[in-house]
N, C-alpha and C positions, 0 to 999 in steps of 0.2 A: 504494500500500500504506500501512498504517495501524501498521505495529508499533513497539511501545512508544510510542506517543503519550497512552495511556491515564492514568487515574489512580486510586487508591485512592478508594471513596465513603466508606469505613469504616463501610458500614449508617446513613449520617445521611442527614436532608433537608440540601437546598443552603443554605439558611439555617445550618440547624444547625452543618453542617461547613464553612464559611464564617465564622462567629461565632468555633467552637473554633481556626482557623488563626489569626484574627485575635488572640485571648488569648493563647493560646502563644507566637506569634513574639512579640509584643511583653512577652510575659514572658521570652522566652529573650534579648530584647536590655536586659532590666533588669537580670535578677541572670545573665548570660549563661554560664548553663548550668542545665538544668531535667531533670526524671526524669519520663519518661514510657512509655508501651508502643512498642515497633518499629514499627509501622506508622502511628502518630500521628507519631514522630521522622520516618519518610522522607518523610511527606508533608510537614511543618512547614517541613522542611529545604528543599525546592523554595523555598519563599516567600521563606523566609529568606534564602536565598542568593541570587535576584534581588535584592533588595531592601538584601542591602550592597553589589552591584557598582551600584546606583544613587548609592547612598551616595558614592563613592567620588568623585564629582564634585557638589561642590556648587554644585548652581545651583539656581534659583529653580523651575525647569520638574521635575528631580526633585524637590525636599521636595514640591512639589504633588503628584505623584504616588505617594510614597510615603507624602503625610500622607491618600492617600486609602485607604490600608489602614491605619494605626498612627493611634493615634486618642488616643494620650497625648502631649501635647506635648512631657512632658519627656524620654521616650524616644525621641523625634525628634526633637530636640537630639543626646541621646546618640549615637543613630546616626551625625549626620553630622560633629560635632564631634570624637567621640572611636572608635566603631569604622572607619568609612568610611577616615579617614588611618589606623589600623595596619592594614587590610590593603590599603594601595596599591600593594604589591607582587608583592601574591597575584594568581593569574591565575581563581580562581575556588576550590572546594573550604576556603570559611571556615566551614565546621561541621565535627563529626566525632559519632559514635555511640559511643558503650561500650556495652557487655553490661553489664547486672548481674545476671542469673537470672531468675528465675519468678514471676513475683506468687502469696504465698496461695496467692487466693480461687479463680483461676480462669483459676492456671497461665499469664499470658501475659507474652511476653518484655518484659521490664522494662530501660529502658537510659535513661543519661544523653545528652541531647544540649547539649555544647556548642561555644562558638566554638573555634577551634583556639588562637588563642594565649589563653584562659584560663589561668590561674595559678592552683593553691591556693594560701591563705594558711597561713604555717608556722605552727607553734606561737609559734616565736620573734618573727614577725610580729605575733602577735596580744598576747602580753605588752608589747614595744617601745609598739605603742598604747594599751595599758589606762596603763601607764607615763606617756606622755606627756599621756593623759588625765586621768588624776590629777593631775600638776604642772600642767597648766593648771587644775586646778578648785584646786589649792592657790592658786595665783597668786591667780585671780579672789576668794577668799575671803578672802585678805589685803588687798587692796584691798575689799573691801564692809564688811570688818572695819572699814577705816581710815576710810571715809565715812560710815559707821554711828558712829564714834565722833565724827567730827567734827561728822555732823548733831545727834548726840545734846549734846554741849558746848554748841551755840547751843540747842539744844531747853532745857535744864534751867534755865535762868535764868530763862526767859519761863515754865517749869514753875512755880518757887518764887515768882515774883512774882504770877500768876496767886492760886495759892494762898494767900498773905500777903492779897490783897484779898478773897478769897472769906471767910478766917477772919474780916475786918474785919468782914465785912457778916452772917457770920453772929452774930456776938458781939454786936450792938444786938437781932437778933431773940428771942434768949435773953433778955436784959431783957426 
């Protein structure tokens, strides 16, 4: 017997819906969580989810394998660097689905899929960084300040002497 072996085509050619899994998962393991329609999430979610329990063991023989479907490097780093160890204790089920309503245009179920331990960032979070983004660009601009006036000290002598001979030379032509 055959049941539930099956899969969603989602109306693509094999390219097609092969192409769209391969965008998706490796967008949903960059900003790791994406908004897309239900039946794009349950398929994505398949791939997805092999593909961190590969993670999860870094050897040489998975990233091959997984660098044959994920085809940005730097998200295959990410993967196994950084999601692969936080979920080495899960036993499988590292995505989840939310509902969000109904698209529009043409009514189809609209849902978030992401990793399960994602975290929003708080408000408070995002102020804390603009914060310390600004003290570091105050920092850096004190010091460019401070080289900027230094370079400019040795600049203006060689300025005024420059020019002391240039008046020189123009003052015989004026004669």
């Amino acid at each position: 017997m055959n049941h539930k072996n099956g899969f969603n085509p989602l109306s693509r050619t094999t390219a097609h819906r092969r192409a769209m899994t391969r965008n998706m998962v490796t967008s949903l393991f960059r900003y790791e969580r994406i908004t897309t329609t239900k039946a794009k999430a349950l398929e994505v979610r398949k791939s997805a989810e092999k593909l961190i329990t590969r993670a999860k063991v870094d050897s040489v023989h998975n990233r091959r394998e997984v660098a044959k479907f994920i085809q940005d490097e730097k998200v295959l780093n990410k993967l196994f660097t950084e999601i692969g160890p936080r979920m080495q204790e899960r036993n499988g089920g590292y995505t989840r689905v939310l509902k969000l309503g109904y698209r529009q245009g043409d009514a189809a179920d609209v849902v978030i899929l992401e990793l399960v331990d994602y975290k929003l960032e708080s408000e408070a979070d995002k102020e804390e960084k603009k914060a310390s983004k600004k003290a570091d660009s105050t920092k850096a601009k004190k010091t460019s300040t401070k080289s900027k006036e230094a370079v400019e000290g040795e600049v203006k002598p060689k300025k005024t002497a420059s020019k002391k001979t240039s008046e020189k030379k123009e003052e015989p032509k004026a004669e």
